[in-house]
C-alpha positions, 0 to 999 in steps of 0.5 A, a space after each residue: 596327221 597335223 602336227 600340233 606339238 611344235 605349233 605349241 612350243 612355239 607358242 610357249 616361246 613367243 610368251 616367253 620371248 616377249 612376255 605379255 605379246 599375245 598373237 593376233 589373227 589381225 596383222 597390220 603390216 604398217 605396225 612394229 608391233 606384229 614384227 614376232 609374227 613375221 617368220 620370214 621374207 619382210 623389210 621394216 615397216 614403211 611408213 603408211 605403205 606397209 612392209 615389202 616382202 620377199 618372192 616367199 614370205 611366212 607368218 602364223 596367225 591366231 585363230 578366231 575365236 569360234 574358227 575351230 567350229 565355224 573356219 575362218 577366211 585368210 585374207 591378204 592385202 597387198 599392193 603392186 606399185 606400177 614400176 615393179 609390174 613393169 618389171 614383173 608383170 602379172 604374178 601368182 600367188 600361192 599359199 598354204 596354210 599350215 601343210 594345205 596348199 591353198 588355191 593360186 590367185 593370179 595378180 594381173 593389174 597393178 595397184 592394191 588388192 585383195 586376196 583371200 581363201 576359206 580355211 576349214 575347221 579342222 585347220 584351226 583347232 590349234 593355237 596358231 596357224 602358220 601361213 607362208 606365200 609365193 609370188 613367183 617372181 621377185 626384182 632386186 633392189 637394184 633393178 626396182 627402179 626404186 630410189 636408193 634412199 627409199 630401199 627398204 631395210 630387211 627384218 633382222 635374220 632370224 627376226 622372230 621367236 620362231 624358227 623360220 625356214 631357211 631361206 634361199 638365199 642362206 648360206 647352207 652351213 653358216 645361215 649367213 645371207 649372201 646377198 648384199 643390200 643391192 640384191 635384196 630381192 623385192 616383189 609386192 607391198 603386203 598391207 594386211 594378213 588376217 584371219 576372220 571369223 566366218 
């Protein structure tokens, strides 16, 4: 049985967190303003580019309207910049949505793309629906190639109103990350997360 009591409070904390915030099924990553909807794994928004985004990365999205009858498609757009797939090479991602694991994409090419999976109406029967990915395979700062001045800066932990998983790289007792700027870790330039109405 799906667990919708603690996606309400959630809820209920997300409005009373940021008064009048409503969720969006549409994340524009180059936007400060969906920050509350990013559970885990992002930097700060990089100008036209998007946000970077952690090995694991998590959101919740609002359904659209009609979803609860008719589904909806999840879709992601992202972008692999030459120099990481260098580093990287091809990468997989996988999702789930809410608990149901979804069908891994491969990423073989560099450059932008676009991934995405049917979600069926049993999953948006509720308020919002969270999503988390995993690319496999991340790069640190240090070794992206990336210039230093350019480094992206981390979501503050926790950065949003709901409880995130803990991450990895937390210290287990103290949630105190132990990774210094240098050994952040980076994979891919996420764009876009949505839910679209079938």
């Amino acid at each position: 049985m799906r667990q919708i009591y603690p996606v309400l409070f959630l809820l209920i904390v997300l409005v009373a967190c940021h008064g009048s915030y409503v969720a969006s099924n549409d994340l524009d990553m180059r936007k400060r303003s969906v920050a509350p909807q990013l559970l885990d794994g992002f930097y700060q928004e990089s100008g036209s580019e998007g946000r970077w985004v952690d090995q694991q990365f998590a959101v919740v999205l609002r359904p659209p309207e009609g979803a609860e009858h008719n589904g909806a498609r999840l879709q992601i757009k992202l972008f692999l910049p030459d120099q990481l797939f260098k580093i990287l090479g091809p990468l997989t991602l996988a999702a789930t949505a809410d608990t149901m694991p979804l069908d891994p994409h491969k990423l073989s090419t560099f450059g932008p793309t676009a991934v995405s999976w049917d979600i069926p109406p049993s999953l948006m029967a509720t308020n919002l629906l969270p999503v988390s990915f995993n690319l496999g395979k991340s790069t640190t700062l240090r070794d992206s190639g990336l210039e230093e001045r350019s480094w992206p800066k981390r979501l503050p932990f926790p950065n949003s109103p709901f409880v995130p998983a803990r991450r990895v790289s937390d210290d287990s007792e103290t949630g105190t990350p132990k990774r210094t700027i240098e050994e952040s870790r980076i994979s891919v330039v996420v764009t876009e997360i949505s839910l679209i109405a079938k």
